[in-house]
C-alpha positions as CSV (number, residue, x, y, z in Angstrom):
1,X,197.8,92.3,155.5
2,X,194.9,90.0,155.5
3,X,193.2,91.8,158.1
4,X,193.5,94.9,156.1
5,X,191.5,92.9,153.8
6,X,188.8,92.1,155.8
7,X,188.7,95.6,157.4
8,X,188.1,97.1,153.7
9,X,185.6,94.7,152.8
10,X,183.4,94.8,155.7
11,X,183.7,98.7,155.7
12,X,182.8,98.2,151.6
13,X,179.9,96.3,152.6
14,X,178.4,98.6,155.6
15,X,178.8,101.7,153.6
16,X,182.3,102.9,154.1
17,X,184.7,105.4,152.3
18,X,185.8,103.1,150.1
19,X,182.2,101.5,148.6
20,X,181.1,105.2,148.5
21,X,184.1,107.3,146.8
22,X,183.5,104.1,143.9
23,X,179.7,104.5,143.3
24,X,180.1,108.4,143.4
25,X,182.8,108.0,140.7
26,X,180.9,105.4,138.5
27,X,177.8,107.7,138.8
28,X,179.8,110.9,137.7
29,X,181.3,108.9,134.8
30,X,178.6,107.4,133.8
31,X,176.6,110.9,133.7
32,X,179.2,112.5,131.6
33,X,179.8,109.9,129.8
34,X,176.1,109.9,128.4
35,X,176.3,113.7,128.5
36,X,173.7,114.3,130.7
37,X,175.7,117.0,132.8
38,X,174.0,120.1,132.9
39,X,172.3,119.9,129.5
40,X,168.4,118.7,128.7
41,X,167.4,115.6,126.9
42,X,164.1,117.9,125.6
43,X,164.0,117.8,122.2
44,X,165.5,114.9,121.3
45,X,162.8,112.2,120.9
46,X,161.7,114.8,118.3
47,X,165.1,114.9,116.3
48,X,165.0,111.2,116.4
49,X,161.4,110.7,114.7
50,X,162.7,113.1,112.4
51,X,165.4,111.3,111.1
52,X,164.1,108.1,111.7
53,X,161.1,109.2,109.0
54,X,163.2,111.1,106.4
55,X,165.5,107.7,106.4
56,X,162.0,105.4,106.1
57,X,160.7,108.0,103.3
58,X,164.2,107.3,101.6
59,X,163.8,103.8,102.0
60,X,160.2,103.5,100.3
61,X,161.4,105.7,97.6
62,X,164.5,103.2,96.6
63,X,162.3,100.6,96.9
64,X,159.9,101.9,94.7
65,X,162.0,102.3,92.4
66,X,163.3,99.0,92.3
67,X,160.4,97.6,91.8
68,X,158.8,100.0,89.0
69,X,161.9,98.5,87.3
70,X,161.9,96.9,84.0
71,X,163.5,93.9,85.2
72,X,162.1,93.3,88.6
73,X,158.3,94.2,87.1
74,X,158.9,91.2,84.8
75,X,159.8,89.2,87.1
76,X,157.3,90.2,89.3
77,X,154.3,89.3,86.9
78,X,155.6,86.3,85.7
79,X,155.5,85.2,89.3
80,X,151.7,86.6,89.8
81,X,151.2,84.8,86.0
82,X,152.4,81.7,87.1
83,X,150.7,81.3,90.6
84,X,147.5,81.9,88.9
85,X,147.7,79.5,86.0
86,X,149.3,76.9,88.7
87,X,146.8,73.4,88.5
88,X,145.4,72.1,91.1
């Protein structure tokens, strides 16, 4: 049995059956797994800046809104108010 061992792992190491049928399996899984079978990534990057700047434009428009907000303008320029009558 142990020699069955060593005969697998030295044929593992110098390229055999074994070591190959594994990589070729990984690779195939790997490709479909990240759907890359037959079909083109073109396109993509382009989707992905899309949403990527309507989600940022979202963003900046509940922020500004926020902060055109009664309670966070106050707040806001009291703190200007108060760093600029600070003493030194």
């Amino acid at each position: 049995m142990e020699t069955k061992f060593w005969d697998r792992a030295v044929g593992a190491l110098r390229g055999g059956r074994l070591f190959t049928e594994s990589l070729d399996r990984r690779a195939k899984w790997s490709a479909r797994w990240a759907g890359r079978l037959g079909r083109s990534d073109r396109g993509m990057t382009t989707s992905e800046y899309a949403v990527g700047t309507i989600a940022a434009c979202a963003f900046a428009a509940v922020l500004y809104k926020v902060v055109n907000s009664g309670p966070v303008l106050s707040a806001l320029q009291s703190l200007v108010e108060g760093a600029l009558d600070a003493k030194f």
